[in-house]
N, C-alpha and C positions, 0 to 999 in steps of 0.2 A: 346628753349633757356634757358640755363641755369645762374641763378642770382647767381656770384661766390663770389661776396664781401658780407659780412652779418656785422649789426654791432653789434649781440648779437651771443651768440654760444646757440643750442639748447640743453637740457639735451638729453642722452642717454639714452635710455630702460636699465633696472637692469637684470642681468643675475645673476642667482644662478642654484643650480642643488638641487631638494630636491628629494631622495629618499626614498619612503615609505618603511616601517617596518611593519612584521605582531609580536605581540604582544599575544601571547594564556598564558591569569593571569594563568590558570590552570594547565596549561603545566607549568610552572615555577616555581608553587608552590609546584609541585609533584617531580622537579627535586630537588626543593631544601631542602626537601624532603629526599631524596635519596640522596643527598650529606652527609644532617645531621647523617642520621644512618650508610652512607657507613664507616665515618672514625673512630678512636677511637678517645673515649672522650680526653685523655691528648695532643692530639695535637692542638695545637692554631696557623694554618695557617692565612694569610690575609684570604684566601677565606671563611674561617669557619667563622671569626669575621664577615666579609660584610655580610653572607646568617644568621647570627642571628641577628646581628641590623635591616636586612631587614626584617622578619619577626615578630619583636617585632615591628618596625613602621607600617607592617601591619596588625595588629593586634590590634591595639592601633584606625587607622583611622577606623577600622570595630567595633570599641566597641566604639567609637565619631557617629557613622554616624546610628548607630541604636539606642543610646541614643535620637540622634536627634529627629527621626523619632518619638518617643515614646513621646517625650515631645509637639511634632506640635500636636498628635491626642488626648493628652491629653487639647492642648489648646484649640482644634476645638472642643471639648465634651462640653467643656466649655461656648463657645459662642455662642453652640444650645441652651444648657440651658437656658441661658440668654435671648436669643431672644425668647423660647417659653414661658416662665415666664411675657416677657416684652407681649407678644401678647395676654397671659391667662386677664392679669390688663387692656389690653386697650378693648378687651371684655368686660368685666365685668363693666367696665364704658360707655362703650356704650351703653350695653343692660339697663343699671341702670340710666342712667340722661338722653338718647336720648328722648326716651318720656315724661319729665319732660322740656328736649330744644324744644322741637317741640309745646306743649301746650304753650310757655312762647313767642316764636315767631308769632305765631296767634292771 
């Protein structure tokens, strides 16, 4: 038996269509590339403007993104330092007042 009166409407499931894309950076870069030395320098198509903006912003994210990197392993050097500095002093006073704490508690 079917219940034909409702007194809310249910939502419907979402339909899209997504179609994957393959994506090869190298292949891209090689074409663009190949675009760059195919034509002569005095022509300024669109296509020539997009394939240089595009390569100066990726060029730009690869000189951001290894900066990065150089500045984490320089932070990380930094707080080994720190820690083995801080663990040389807390030795050094262990070995130095422990048995000086131990006779004072007896």
């Amino acid at each position: 038996m079917k219940f034909s009166l409702r007194s809310f409407r249910l939502p419907k499931h979402m339909n899209y269509e997504f179609k994957p894309r393959y994506y090869d950076e190298r292949k891209e870069y090689l074409n663009g590339l190949k675009e760059k030395y195919r034509s002569k320098p005095e022509e300024n198509t669109q296509e020539q403007i997009k394939l240089r903006l595009q390569s100066s912003f990726q060029r730009r994210f690869e000189e951001q993104r290894k900066g990065i990197t150089y500045s984490n392993r320089a932070a990380n050097i930094r707080v080994f330092i720190i820690f083995v500095l801080l663990g040389g002093f807390a030795i050094y006073f262990i070995t130095r007042f422990l048995p000086i704490l131990n006779s004072i508690l007896k």
